[in-house]
C-alpha positions, -999 to 999 in steps of 0.1 A, spaced: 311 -544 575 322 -508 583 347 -495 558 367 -460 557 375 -452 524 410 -435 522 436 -424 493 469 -438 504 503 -423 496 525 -454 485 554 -434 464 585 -454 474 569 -474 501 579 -516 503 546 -535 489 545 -575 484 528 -596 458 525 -633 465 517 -650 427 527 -640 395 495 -650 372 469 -630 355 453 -618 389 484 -609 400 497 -590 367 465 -570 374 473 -557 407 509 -553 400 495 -529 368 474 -512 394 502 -505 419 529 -495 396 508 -463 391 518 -454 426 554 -450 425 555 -483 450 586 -500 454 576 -538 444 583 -570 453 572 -600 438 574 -639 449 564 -668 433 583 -699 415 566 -693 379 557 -664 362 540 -646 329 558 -631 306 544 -598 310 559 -599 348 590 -614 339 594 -582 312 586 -558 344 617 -576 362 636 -576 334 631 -536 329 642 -528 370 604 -517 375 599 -547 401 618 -570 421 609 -609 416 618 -638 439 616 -670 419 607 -693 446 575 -702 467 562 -678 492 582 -680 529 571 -663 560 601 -643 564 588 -627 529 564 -603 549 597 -590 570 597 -548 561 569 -546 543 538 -526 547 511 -541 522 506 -571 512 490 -588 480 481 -621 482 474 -635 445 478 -667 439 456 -697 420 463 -718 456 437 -706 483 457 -725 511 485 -698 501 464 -671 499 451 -678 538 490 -684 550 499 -655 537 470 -634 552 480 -654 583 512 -643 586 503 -610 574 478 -604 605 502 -618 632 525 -592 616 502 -565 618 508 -561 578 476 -550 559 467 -577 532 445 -580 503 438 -615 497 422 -617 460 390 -629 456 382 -641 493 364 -618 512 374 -633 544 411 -627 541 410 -594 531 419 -563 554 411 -539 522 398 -539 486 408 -526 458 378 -500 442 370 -496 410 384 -466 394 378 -437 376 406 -412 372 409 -383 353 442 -365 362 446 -359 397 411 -367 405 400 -404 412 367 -416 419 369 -449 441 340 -471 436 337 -505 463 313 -530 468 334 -546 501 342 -576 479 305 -586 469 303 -577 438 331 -568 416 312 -562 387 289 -541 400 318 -518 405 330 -517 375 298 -514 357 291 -481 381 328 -472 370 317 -470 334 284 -455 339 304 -426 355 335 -426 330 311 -420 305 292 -390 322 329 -374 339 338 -350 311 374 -355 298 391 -324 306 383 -322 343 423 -332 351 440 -302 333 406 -279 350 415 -294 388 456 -287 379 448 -250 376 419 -249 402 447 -260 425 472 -234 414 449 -210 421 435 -226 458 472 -227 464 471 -187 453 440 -182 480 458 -199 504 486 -178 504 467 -144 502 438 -148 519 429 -150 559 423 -184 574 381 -178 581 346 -188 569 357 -158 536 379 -177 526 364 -215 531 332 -203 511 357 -187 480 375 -221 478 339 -235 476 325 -211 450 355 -221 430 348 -256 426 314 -247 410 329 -226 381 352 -230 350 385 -219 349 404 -209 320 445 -200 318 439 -164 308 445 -136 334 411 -118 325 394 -151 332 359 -144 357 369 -169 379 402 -157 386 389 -119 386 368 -128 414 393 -141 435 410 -112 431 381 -91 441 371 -112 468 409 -109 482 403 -73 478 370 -72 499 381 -98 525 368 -96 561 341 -73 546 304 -86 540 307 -90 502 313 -127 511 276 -132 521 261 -151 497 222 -169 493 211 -196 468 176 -198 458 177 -234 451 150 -255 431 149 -288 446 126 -302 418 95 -321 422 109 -346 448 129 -369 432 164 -363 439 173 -380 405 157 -347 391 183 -324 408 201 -304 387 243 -310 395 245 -277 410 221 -280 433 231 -309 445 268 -294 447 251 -262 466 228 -287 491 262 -310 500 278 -280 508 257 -255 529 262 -242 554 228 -238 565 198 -252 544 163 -233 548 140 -256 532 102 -253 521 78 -284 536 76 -303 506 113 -308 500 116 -347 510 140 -361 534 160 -381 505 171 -347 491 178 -331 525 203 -363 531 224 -347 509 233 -321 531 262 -333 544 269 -310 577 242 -278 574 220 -267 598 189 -272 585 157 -255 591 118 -261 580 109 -226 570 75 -240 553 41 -227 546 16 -254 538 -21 -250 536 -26 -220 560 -7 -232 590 22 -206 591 47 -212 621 72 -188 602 66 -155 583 83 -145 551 92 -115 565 110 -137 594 124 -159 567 139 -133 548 153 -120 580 172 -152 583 186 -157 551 201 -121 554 215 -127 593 232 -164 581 247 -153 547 259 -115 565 277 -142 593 292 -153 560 277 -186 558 267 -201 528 226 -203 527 206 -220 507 171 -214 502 157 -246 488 126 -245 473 102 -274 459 102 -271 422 120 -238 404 122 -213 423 113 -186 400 70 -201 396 54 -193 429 79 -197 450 78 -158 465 112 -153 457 106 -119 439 99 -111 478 127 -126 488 150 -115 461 139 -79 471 145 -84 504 184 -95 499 188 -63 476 177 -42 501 204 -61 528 233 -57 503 233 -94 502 248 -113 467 222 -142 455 224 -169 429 195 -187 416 196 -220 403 165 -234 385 148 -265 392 119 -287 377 85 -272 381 57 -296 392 42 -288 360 68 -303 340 75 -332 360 34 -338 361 31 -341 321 68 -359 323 51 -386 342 17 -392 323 36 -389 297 21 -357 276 36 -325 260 27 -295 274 27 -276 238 15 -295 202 21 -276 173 -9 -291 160 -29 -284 189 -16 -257 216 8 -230 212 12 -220 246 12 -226 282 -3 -202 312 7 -210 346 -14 -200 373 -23 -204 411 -51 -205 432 -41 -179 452 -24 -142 459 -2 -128 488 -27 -108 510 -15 -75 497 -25 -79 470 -45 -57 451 -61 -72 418 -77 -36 406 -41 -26 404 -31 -47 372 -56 -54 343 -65 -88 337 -48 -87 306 -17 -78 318 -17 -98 354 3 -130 337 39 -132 327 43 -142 290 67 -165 278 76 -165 242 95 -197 228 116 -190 197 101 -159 193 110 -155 156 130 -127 139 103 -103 130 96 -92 164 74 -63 153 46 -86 142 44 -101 181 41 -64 191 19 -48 165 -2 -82 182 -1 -80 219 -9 -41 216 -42 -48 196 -48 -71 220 -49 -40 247 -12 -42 264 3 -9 268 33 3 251 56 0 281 48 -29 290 87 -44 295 101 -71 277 131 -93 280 150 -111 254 172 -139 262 197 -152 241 218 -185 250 207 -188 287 222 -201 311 252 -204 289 285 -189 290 280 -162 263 243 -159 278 228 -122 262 202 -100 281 183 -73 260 160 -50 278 132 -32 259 97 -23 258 67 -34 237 63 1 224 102 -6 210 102 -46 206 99 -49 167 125 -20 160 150 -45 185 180 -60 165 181 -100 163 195 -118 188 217 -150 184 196 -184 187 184 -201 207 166 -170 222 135 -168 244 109 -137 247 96 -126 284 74 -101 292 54 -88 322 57 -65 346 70 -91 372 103 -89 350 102 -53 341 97 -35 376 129 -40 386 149 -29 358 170 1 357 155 27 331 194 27 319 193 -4 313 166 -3 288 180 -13 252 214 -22 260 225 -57 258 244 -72 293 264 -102 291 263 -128 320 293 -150 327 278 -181 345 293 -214 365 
């Protein structure tokens, strides 16, 4: 059975209910919500429907069902405890060409009712096509629970400001992708909100380039149960989806009209250069399509996107990165095993088996060719230091503190290990990084000074 699943605008519209019972009471509930103009038939009724006439909010015709009962209306409920009345009345309906929902009998039924989750102006639909109701409402409460609660008042003032875009903007692929970059962030009522200063500045710079935008994606370990929400928001709504060989088919299914492309590398057999690759990240995002660069695992452990990233800095071209599960992670996940015991290891050294061809491994010191990350550092920083430089790191080597990340109020210090234990605390939960993979590409100005990120 082939089903189209559609909202339908029933404010005022002429609806009839056949049966007055429990079942009935239900769907009348249901429909009410609508703004439908209700009419009910059937010789007995409950109280609760009775009340309803009483109060002017439906119309009830205390008498059996009668052919002529169909005549101007445009939906039809068929709800009684009598199957034989339930058929004549989808009978009718059909010969009428009247849609009708005939409870509880698949057969008879030119619709269903879903199960429903609503939260404002947004409602999630679940259906099963009549097979099993209560899978559908068991899915309804799985999501209820997960939906936060103040996503209706956030959609109200997402389409305030849509309508705003709307109005200001040129019709073009500018201002599709702004519409979609708005979905993915929160929204607040004050006029120095980010979101709403980046519409502005993107209505400033429209028709220009700045729309270009790339998203270095991690697609996880395979599983696409292991995909964080935003990159599943980013892969449904590509525009074109430049995927490494090992991201599986049942994550690039969720791609719902990109053009996708196998840009992998596996075991020596190259059809595509990274060079060419970056080439066409740059051309699709400066066409102003949305790109997404999906990677197996993060993004950020051997995935080559320091080469990439350099290579969209270079074009002028904005990029996001979202994390993903590393193999690593998912590996020990699955044994199960921690990857760090207090009792037995205090740290973890990722490494790989190989190195791009250019390079040089006389340029960095053994010592020094790892990235360190520091867990809950501590809050006598200068002890780490006064460590890592017996140990033979130099006194610039950089260092990055984190605080909050990812987060809304998410802190970036920039400092040296020469400087490290003179560095004021930094709020909790904080993380230390260090290496000169995250400290070549720092601004000297930036060195000390704490930025603040505002993320979706």
């Amino acid at each position: 059975m082939s089903l189209l699943p559609i909202f339908l605008k029933l404010e005022g519209r002429p609806i009839l209910v056949v049966g007055a019972g429990a079942v009935a009471l239900e769907k009348i509930g249901t429909l009410l919500k609508t703004g439908a103009h209700l009419r009910v038939v059937a010789p007995a009724a409950l109280d609760e429907v009775r009340a309803l006439a009483v109060e002017g909010r439906i119309e009830w015709i205390e008498r059996p069902f009668q052919p002529a009962d169909l005549d101007g209306h445009e939906l039809v409920i068929a709800a009684t405890d009598q199957p034989e009345v339930n058929a004549a009345v989808y009978g009718e309906a059909r010969r009428r060409g009247i849609f009708c929902n005939s409870v509880d009998d698949i057969p008879n039924c030119d619709f269903f009712f879903g199960s429903i989750v609503a939260r404002g102006q947004l409602q999630i639909a679940i259906s099963t096509a009549g097979e099993s109701p209560a899978l559908a409402q068991r899915l309804r409460r799985e999501i209820d629970g997960q939906l936060p609660q103040d996503v209706g008042p956030w959609l109200e003032q997402i389409g305030e400001l849509r309508r705003e875009i709307l109005e200001t903007h040129p019709r073009g692929e500018e201002r599709r992708l702004l519409l979609h970059e708005l979905a993915q962030r929160p929204l607040c009522a004050s006029t120095t909100c980010p979101t709403r200063l980046m519409a502005r500045t993107s209505r400033a710079h429209a028709g220009s380039s700045h729309g270009a935008r790339v998203y270095l994606v991690g697609a996880g370990p395979g599983d696409p149960d292991l995909l964080t929400l935003k990159a599943a928001r980013l892969i449904q709504s590509a525009d074109v989806l430049l995927h490494d060989d090992l991201v599986p088919a049942a994550i690039l299914d969720l791609a719902s009209s990109a053009e996708i492309v196998n840009v992998g590398k596996r075991c020596g057999a190259k059809h595509i250069t990274q060079d060419q690759i970056n080439a066409l990240m740059i051309e699709h995002a400066q066409g102003g399509r949305s790109v997404v660069r999906l990677k197996s695992g993060d993004p950020l452990i051997f995935g080559r996107a320091a080469e990439e990233m350099d290579a969209l800095r270079d074009a002028g071209v904005a990029f996001e990165v979202v994390p993903g599960i590393t193999s690593a992670l998912a590996a020990a996940a699955s044994i199960p095993a921690s990857l760090t015991d207090r009792r037995t290891a205090s740290g973890v050294l990722f490494s790989t088996g190989h190195h791009a061809q250019s390079h040089n491994e006389d340029t960095v010191p053994a010592i020094e060719n790892a990235t360190r990350v520091v867990y809950m550092p501590g809050r006598d920083l200068g002890l780490l230091a006064e460590q890592w430089l017996s140990e033979g790191l130099p006194a610039d080597f950089p260092c990055v503190l984190v605080s909050r990340a990812a987060q809304p109020d998410q802190q970036v210090r920039h400092t040296t290990l020469a400087t490290l234990g003179s560095e004021p605390r930094i709020q909790a939960p904080s993380l230390l990084l260090a290496g000169w993979a995250v400290g070549r590409l720092l601004p000297s100005a930036l060195e000390g000074e704490i930025t603040t990120s505002l993320r979706a």
